[in-house]
N, CA, C and O of each residue as an XYZ file, in Angstrom:
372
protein
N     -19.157      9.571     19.531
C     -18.287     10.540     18.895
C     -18.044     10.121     17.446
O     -17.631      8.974     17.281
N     -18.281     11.036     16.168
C     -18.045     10.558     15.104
C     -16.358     11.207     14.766
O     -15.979     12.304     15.178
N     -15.537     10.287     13.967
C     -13.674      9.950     14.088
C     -13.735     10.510     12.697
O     -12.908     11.308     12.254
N     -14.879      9.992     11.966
C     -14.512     10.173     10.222
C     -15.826     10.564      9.987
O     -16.815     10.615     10.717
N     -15.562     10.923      8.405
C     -17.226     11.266      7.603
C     -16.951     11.189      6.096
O     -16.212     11.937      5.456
N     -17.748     10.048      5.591
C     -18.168     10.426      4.564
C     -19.513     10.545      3.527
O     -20.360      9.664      3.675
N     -19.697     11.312      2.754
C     -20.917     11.565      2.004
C     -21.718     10.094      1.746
O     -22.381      9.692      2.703
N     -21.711      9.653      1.096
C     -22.202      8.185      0.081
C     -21.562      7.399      0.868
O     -20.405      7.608      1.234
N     -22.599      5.942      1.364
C     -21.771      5.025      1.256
C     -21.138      3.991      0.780
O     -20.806      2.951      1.349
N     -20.934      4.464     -0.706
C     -20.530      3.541     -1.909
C     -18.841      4.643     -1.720
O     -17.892      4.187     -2.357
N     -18.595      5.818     -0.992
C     -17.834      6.485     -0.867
C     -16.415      5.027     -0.371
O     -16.668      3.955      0.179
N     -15.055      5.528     -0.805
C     -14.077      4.416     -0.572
C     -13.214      4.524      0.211
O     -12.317      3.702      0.402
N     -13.385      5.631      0.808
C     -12.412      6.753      1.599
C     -13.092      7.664      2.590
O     -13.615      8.635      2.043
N     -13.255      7.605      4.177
C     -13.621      8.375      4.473
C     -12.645      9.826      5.065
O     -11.537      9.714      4.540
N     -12.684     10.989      5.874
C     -11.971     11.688      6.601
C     -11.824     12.096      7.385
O     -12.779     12.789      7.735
N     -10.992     12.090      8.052
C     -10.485     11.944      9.903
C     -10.852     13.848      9.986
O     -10.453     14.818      9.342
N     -11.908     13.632     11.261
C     -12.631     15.100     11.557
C     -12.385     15.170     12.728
O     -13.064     15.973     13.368
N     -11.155     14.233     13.586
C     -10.599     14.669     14.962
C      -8.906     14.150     14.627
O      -8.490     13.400     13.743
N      -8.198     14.851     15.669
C      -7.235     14.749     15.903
C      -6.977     13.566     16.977
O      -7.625     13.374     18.006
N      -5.866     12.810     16.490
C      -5.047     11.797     17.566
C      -5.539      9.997     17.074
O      -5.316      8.930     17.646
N      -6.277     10.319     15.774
C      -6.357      8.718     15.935
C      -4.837      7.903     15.960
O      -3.682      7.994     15.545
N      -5.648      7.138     16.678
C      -4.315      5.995     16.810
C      -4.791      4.603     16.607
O      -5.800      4.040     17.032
N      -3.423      4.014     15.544
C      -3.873      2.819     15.309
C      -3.952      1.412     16.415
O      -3.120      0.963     17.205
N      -5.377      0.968     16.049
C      -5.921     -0.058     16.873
C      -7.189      0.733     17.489
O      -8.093     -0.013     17.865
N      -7.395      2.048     17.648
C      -8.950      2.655     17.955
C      -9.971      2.043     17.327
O      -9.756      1.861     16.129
N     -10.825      1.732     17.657
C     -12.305      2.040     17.142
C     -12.970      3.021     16.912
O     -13.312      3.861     17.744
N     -13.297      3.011     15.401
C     -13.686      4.482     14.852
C     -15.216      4.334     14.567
O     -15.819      3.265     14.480
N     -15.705      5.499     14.447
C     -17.538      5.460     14.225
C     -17.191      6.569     13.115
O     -16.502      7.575     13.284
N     -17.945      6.072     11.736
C     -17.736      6.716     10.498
C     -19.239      7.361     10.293
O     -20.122      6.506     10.374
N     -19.658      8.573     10.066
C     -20.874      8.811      9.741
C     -21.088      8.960      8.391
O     -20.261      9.816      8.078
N     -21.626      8.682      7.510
C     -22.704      8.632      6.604
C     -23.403      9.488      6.316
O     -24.524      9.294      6.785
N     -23.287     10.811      5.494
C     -23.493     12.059      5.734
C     -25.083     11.620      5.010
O     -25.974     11.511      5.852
N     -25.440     11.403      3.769
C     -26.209     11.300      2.759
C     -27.372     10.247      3.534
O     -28.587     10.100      3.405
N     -26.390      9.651      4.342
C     -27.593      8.258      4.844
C     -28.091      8.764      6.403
O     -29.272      8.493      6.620
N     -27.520      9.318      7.301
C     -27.492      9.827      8.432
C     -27.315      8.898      9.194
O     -28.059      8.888     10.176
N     -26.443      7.935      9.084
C     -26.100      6.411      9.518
C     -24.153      6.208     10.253
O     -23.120      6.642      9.744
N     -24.252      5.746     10.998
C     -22.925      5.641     11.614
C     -22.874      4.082     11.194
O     -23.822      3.301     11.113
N     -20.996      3.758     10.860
C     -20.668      2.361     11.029
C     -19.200      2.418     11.613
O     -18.414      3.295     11.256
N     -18.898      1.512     12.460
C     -18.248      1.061     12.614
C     -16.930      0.554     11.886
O     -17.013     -0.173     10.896
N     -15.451      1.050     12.523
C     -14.336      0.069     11.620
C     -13.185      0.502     12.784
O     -13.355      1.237     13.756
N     -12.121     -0.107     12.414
C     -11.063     -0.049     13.353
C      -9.971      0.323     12.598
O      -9.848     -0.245     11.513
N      -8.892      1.400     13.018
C      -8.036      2.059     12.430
C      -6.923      1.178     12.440
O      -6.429      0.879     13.527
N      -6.468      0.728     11.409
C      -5.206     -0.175     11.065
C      -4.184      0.822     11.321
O      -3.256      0.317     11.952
N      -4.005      2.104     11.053
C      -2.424      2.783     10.919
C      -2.802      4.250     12.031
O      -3.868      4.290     12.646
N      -1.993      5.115     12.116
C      -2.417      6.350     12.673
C      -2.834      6.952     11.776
O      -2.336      6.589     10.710
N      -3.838      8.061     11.665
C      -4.670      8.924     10.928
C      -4.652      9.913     11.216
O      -5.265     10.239     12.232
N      -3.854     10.985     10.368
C      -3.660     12.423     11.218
C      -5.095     13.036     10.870
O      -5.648     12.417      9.960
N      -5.969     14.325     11.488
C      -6.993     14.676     11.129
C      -6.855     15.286      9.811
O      -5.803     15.781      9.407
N      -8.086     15.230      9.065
C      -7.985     15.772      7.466
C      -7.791     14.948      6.557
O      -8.150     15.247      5.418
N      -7.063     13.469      6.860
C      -6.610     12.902      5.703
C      -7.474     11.631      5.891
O      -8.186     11.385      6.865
N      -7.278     10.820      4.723
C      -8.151      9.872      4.243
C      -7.908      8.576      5.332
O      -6.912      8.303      6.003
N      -9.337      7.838      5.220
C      -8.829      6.160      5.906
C      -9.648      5.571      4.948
O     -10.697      6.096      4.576
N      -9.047      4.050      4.347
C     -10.236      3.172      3.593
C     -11.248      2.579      4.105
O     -11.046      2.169      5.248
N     -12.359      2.364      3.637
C     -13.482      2.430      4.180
C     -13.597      0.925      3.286
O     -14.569      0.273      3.666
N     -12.905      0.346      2.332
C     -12.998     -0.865      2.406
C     -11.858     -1.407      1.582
O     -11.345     -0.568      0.842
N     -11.227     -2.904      1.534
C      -9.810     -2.592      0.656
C      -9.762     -2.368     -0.797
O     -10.322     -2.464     -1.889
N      -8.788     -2.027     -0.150
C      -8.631     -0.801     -2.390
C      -7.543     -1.869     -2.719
O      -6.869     -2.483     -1.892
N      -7.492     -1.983     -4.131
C      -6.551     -3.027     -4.623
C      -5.788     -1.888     -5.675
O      -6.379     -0.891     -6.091
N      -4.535     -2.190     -5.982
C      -4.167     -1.428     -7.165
C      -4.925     -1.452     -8.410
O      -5.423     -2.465     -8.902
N      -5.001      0.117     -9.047
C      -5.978      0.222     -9.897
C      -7.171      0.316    -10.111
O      -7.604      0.590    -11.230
N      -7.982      0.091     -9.003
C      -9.207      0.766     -8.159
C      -9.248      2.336     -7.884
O      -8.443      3.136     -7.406
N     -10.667      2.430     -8.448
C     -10.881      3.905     -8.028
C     -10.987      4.592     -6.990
O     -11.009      3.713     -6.128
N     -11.067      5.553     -6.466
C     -10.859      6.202     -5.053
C     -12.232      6.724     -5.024
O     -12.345      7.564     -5.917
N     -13.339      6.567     -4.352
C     -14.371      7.521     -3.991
C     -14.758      8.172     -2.943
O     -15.276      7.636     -1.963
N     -14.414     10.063     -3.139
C     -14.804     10.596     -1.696
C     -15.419     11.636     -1.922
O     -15.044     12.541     -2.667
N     -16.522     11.585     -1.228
C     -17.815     12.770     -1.613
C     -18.022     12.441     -2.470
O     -18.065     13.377     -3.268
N     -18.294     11.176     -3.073
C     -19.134     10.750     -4.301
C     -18.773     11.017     -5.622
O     -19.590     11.079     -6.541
N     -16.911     11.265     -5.804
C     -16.678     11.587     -6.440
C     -15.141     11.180     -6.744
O     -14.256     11.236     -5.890
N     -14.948     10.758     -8.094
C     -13.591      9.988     -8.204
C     -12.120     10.956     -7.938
O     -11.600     11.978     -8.386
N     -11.943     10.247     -7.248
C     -10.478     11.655     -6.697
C      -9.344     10.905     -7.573
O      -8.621     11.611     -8.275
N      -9.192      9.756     -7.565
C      -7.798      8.839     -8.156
C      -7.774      7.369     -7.892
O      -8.721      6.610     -7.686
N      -6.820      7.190     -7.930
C      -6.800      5.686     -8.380
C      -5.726      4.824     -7.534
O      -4.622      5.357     -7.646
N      -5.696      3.962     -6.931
C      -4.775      3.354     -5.566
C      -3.648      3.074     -6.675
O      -3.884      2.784     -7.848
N      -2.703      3.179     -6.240
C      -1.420      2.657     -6.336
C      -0.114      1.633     -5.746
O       0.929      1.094     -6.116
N      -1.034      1.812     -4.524
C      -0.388      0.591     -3.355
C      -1.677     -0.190     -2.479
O      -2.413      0.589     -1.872
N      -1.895     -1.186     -2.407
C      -2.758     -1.997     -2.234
C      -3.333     -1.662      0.068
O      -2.834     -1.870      1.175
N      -4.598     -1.074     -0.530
C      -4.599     -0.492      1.379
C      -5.756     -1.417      1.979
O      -6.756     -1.653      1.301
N      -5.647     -1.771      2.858
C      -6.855     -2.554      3.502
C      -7.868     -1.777      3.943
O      -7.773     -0.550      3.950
N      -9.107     -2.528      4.421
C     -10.214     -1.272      5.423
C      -9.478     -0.795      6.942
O      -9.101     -1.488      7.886
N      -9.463      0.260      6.789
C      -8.728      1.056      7.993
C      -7.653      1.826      7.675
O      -7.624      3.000      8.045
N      -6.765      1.349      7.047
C      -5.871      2.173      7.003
C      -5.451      3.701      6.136
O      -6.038      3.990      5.094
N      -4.446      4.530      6.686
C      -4.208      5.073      5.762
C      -4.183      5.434      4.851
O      -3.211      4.929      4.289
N      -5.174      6.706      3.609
C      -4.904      6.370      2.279
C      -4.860      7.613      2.233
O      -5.612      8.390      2.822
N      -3.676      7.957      1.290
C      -3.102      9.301      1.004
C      -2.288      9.307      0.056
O      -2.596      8.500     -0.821
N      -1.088     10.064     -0.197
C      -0.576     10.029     -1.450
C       0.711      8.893     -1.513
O       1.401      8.813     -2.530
N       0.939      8.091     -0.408
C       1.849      6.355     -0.841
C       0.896      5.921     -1.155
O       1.217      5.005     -1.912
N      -0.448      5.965     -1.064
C      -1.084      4.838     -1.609
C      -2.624      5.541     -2.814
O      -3.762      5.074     -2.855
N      -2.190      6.481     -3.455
C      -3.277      7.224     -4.025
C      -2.908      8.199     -4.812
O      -2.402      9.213     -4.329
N      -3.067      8.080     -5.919
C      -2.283      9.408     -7.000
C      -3.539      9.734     -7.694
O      -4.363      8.835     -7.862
N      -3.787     11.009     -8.142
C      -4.572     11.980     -9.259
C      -4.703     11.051    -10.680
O      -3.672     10.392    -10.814
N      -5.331     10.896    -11.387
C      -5.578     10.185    -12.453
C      -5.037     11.170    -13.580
O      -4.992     10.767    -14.742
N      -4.505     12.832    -13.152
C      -4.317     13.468    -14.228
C      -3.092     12.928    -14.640
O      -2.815     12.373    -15.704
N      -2.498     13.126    -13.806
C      -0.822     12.675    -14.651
C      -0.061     11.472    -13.700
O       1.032     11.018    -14.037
């Protein structure tokens, strides 16, 4: 069963494409561009739709999803967890 997906896997962020993760699952991330599944384990709960890190983001690190810079961390997230707007703001303002 694939949990997440993202495009690239230089991508930094993938997105929850089922409902109910719960933290401590084992998730299978697919690799849209590569047609490749990997492996990671969900540190926090992940509602469907929203982001998980796909590896740790440090403050001031860029965000990449769909191969494309969305923003910039603001609170320091490990691989697995949660990344959304406590830990991820728009670079516009």
């Amino acid at each position: 069963m694939i949990h997440v997906v993202l495009h690239d896997a230089a991508d930094t962020v993938a997105v929850a494409v089922v409902e109910g993760i719960k933290a401590g699952a084992d998730l299978t991330a697919w690799i849209m561009d590569d047609d490749r599944t990997v492996m990671l384990t969900a540190l926090d709960d992940i509602p469907m739709g929203h982001k998980i890190a796909m590896a740790d983001l440090a403050v001031g690190d860029t965000v990449i999803k769909y191969g494309v810079d969305i923003g910039k961390v603001v609170a320091n997230a490990r691989r697995g967890q949660h990344a959304h707007v406590h830990n991820i703001k728009t670079k516009r303002w």
